[in-house]
N, C-alpha and C positions, 0 to 999 in steps of 0.2 A: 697816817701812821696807825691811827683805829684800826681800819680797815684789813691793815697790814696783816696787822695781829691778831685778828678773827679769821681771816681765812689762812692762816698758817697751823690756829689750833684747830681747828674745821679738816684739814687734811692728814694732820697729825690724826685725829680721832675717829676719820673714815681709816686708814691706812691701819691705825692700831686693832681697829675692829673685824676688818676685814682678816687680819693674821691672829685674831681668837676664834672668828669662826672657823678656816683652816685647821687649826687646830685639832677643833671638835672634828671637824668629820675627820683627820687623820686618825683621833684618838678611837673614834668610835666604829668606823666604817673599815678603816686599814690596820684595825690592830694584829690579824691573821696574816699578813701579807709575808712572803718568805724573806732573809737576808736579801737576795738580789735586787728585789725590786727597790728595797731602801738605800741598794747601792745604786740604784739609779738615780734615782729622787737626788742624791749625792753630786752626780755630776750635773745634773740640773742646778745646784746648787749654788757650786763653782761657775758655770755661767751666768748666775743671778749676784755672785760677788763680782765678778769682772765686771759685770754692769753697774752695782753699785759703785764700783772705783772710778768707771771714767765718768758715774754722774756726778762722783762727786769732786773731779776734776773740770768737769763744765761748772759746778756750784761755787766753785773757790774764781773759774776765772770771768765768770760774773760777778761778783761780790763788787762793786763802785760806787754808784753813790749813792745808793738805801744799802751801808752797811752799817750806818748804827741801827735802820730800824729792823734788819735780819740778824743785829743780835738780841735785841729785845724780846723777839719773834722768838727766836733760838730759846734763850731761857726761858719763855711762857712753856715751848715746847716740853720742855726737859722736865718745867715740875709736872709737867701732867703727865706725861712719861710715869715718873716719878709716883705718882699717886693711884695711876692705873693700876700696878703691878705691884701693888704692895705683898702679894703670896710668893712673888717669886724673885727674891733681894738675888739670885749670883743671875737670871736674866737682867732685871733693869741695873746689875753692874756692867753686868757686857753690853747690855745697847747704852749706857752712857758714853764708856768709854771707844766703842764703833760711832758715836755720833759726835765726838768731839774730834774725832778722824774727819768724818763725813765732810762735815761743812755746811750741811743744809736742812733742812725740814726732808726732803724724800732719801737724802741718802741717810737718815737716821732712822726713817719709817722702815725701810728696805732692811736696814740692818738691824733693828725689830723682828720686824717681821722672819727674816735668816735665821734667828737666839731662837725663837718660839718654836718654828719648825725642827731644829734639831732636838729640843727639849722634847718634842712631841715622838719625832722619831727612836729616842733615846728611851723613854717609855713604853713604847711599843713595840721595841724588840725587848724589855723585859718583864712584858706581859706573855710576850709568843715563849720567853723559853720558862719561863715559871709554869705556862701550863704542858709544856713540855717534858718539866722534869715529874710535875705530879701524876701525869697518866690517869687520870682519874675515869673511871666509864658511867656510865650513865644509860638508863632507859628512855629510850625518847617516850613520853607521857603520852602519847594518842596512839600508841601503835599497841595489836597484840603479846602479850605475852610469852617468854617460851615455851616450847608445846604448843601453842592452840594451832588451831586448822588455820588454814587462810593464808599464813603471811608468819616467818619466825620473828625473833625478836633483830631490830635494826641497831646496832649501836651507836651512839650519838659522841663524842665528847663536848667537854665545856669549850663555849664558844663558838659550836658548828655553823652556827646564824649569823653569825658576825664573819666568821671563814667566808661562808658561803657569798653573804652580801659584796665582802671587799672583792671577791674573785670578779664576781659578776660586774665590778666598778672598773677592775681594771685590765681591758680589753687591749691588745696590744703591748701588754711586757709579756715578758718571760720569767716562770715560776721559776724556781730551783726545784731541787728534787725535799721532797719533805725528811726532815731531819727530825721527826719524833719519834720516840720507843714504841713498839709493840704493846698493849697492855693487859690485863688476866681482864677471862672471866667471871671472877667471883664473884661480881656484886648479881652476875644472873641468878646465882642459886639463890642467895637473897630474895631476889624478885617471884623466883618461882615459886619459893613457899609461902608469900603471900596469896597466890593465888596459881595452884596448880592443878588445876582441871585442865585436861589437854584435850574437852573438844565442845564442840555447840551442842545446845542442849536438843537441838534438831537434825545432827549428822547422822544419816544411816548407815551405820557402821558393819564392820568386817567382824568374824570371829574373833580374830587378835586382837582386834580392839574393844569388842564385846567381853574380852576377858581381863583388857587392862583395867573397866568401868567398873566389874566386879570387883578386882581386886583394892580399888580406889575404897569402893564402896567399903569394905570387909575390913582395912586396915584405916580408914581414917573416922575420927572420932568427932570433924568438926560437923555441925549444923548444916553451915551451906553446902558444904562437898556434898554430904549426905544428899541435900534436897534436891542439886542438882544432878548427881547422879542417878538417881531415883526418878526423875524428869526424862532423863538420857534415854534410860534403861525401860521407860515407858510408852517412849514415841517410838524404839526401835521392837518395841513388842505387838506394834499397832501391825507389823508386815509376817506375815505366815513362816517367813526362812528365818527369822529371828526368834520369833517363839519355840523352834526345833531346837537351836544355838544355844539361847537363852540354858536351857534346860539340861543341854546336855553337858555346857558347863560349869554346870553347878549352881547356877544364880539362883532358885528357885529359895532356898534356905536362906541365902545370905539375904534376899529380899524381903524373905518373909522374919527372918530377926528382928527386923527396922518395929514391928506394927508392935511390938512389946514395949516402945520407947515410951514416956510419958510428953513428948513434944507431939502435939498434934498435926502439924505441919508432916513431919517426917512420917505421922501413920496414914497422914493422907495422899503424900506422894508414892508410900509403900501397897497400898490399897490401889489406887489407881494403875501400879504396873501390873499388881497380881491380877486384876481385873483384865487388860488386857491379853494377860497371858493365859486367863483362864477360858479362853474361845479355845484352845486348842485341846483336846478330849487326854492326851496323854500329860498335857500340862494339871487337868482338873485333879486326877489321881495322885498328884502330889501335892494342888494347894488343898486337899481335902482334909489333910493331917490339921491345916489352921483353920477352918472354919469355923467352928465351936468357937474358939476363941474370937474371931473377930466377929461374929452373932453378937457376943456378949458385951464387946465393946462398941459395938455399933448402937446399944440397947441403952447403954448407961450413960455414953458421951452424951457433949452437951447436944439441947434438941433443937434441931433443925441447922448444925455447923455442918461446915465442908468435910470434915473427917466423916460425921455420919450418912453423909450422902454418898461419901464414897465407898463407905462399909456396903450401904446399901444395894450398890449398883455391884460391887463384886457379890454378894449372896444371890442376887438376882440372875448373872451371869452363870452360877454354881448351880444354879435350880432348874435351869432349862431344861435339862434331862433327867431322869428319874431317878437316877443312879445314887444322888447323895442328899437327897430331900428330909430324907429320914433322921437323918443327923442334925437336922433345923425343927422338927416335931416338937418340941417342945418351948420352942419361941413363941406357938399361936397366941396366946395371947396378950405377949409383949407387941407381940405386931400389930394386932389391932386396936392396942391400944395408944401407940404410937401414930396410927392412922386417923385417930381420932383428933390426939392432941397435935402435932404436926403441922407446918405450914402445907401451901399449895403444893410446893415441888415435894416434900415429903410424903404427903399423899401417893404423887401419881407413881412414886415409888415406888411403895409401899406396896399399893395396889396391882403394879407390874409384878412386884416378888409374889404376891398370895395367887393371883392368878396362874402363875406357876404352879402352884400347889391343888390348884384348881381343875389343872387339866390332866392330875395323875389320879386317878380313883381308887386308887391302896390308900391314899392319904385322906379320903373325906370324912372316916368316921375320926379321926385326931383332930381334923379341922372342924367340921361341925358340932363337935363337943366341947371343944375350949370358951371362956366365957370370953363375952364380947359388951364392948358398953353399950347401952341403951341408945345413947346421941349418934350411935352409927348410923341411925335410920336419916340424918340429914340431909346427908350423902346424895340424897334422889330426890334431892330437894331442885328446883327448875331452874336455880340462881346461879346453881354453878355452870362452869365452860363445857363444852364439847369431850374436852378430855378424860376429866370426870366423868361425868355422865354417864360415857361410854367404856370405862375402866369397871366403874359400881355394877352397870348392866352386864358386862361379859362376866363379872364375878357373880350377880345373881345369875344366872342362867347357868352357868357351869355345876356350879353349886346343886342347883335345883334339877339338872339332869344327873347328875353323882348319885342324889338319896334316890331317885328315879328305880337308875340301873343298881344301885346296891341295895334295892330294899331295905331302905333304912326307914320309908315312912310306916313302916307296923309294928316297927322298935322305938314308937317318937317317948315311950317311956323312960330310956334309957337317958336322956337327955332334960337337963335341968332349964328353968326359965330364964336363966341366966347365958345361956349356950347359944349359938349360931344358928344351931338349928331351930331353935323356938324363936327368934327373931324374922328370919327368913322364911319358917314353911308353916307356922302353928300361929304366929302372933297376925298374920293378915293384915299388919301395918303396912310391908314393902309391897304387897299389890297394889292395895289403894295408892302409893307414893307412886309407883310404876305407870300408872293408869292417868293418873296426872298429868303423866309426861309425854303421853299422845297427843298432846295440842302443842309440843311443844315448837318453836319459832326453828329450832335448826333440823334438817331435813333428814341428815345422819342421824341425832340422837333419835328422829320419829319414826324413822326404818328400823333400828333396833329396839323400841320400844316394843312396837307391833309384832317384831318376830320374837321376842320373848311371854307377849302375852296369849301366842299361838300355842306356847310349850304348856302353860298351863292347867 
């Protein structure tokens, strides 16, 4: 009689178990599924009640001599039933009263199990049309934006994951045709002015669209747009048929605005395209109107930051030819005093730009008159690298054949101790440093050592 009664709630409680997991996966795998296929599921249904009837027509004409202990069974059954489903009092009303039809432990499981499944399906078609009626759209989260290059924007709705998965599950029905609304737009614009840059910061762009970055640039006021438009507009100035572009549509002004900003980010992204765009000879003619000005901010920003480096590398770029040098003449001795004080890479900067200046001889009586600090003389000290070395010596040489060819040494009067000139051609310090550096370990710095002390 034990016995009885253990494996009847034992199967009661696989049987119930088994139509909660059901459940879950209808609840959660087939919630997207169309009306038809739930009308399937439907007459499947109807052959799972016909089956429960005639079992439980075989349970009733079994019923003989264990039928007191298949009632005892029965009610163990019932309260556990009963305590299982305590969330859902109008199911464990309908499988009581399907199980006191029944007659048995499986035709009550069965008819269980039937209650659940339609309660699941009943749910699941008023999950499909609630999101039906809301229409709601959505940006799938890992895909571009609209406008960017690559790829528009994909629209997703709620639930697409779950659609997708139950499709994929159910391989041999037949969909119906989809009975959802069309739905707007709108939330794209939303999307887009979160983030409306419409292209990589490395697309080598067309005129038309060299004019929509301008225009981006010109009318928008945030940071990042700026920074990365300014990025944009600086990789596509790296190529010859864009610096023409660039130019003829106006960017030249709108780019150079940005270096007035007090964010230094944005004068260093604006430095860097003018820099690129000033390899082109008819581009220099118009950044020539800001140079004065970015001199000046190049001189006072902070020392040794990315913005000054990049001041530095466009004045440099500006000075190659002889044309606009004149307009930087009264920097010398901001500059060599910044060469002094200055990390490494500001140095060889540094010393790129004055060598510029070095190799135009209208410029050496401005340049060897400006005062210069004394600790310049380190410079040709043997500690530093190659690059150095080699930077210092093509400046002294240049230097020292400028006063050569401009007969400036029978004018050494004109010039104070304090001056370039009296360090370099009076004070006889930079020879002796010079002379040093004939023994020195790299082979380069020792050939140029030699062919400067020939000039001598």
């Amino acid at each position: 009689m034990g016995r009885t009664r253990e494996a009847g709630c034992v199967a009661a409680g696989v049987v119930i178990g088994a139509g909660a997991c059901y459940c879950v996966y209808r609840l959660t795998w087939g919630r997207d599924e169309s009306g038809k296929i739930w009308n399937d599921d439907n007459d499947d249904e109807e052959e799972e009640s016909s089956d429960i009837a005639e079992t439980g027509k075989g349970a009733k004409a079994n019923a003989g001599a264990g039928a007191g202990a298949r009632v005892q069974g029965d009610s163990k059954a019932k309260a556990e039933v009963g305590v299982e489903l305590k969330s859902g009092p109008d199911v464990k009303a309908e499988a009581h009263l399907k199980a006191q039809s029944g007659g048995g432990l499986e035709a009550k499981a069965k008819a269980l199990f039937s209650i659940l499944k339609e309660q699941a399906s009943a749910r699941a078609g008023r999950g499909a049309r609630l999101s039906t009626i809301s229409g709601t759209r959505m940006l799938a989260p890992g895909l571009p934006c609209p406008g960017i290059r690559g790829g528009g924007c994909h629209p997703v709705r709620n639930g697409a994951r779950a659609g997708g998965r139950a499709s994929s599950k159910s391989k041999g029905r037949t969909r119906g045709k989809s009975t959802r609304t069309p739905t707007t737009t709108t939330s794209w614009s939303v999307r887009r002015g979160k983030f409306n840059f419409p292209y990589k910061i490395d697309d080598v762009l067309g005129t038309n669209d060299l004019q929509k970055v301008l225009n981006i640039l010109e009318r928008s006021n945030d940071p990042f747009t700026q920074e990365v438009a300014l990025v944009t507009l600086g990789n596509n100035a790296a190529y010859s048929f864009n610096q023409n572009a660039i130019r003829e549509l106006g960017g030249l002004p709108i780019i150079a605005k940005l270096i007035k900003t007090k964010d230094p980010i944005i004068r260093e992204k604006a430095y860097n395209a003018l820099n690129n765009l000033s390899v082109n000879a008819e581009n220099q003619g118009k950044i020539k109107t800001y140079i004065i000005q970015v001199c000046d901010d190049t001189m006072i920003c902070r020392l040794d930051s990315a913005v000054q480096m990049a001041g530095l590398r466009l004045l440099t770029n500006m000075t190659v030819t002889n044309h606009y040098q004149h307009l930087l003449s009264y920097s010398f001795p901001d500059l060599f005093a910044l060469l002094f004080l200055g990390n490494y890479f500001t140095k060889v900067q540094i010393m790129k730009l004055i060598i510029n200046f070095t190799e135009n001889p209208a410029m050496t009586r401005e340049l060897v008159s400006c005062k210069v600090p004394s600790e310049l003389i380190s410079l040709f000290n043997k500690e530093w690298d190659r690059e150095i070395l080699l930077n210092i010596l093509t400046l002294f040489e240049n230097i020292n054949d400028n006063i050569k060819n401009e007969g400036l040494a029978s004018s050494r009067k004109e010039f104070s101790r304090s001056s370039l000139f009296f360090l370099f051609k009076e004070s006889g310090v930079c020879v002796k440093k010079i002379k040093a550096l004939a023994n020195h370990s790299d082979l380069v710095v020792k050939v140029k050592v030699l062919k400067v002390l020939t000039k001598l």
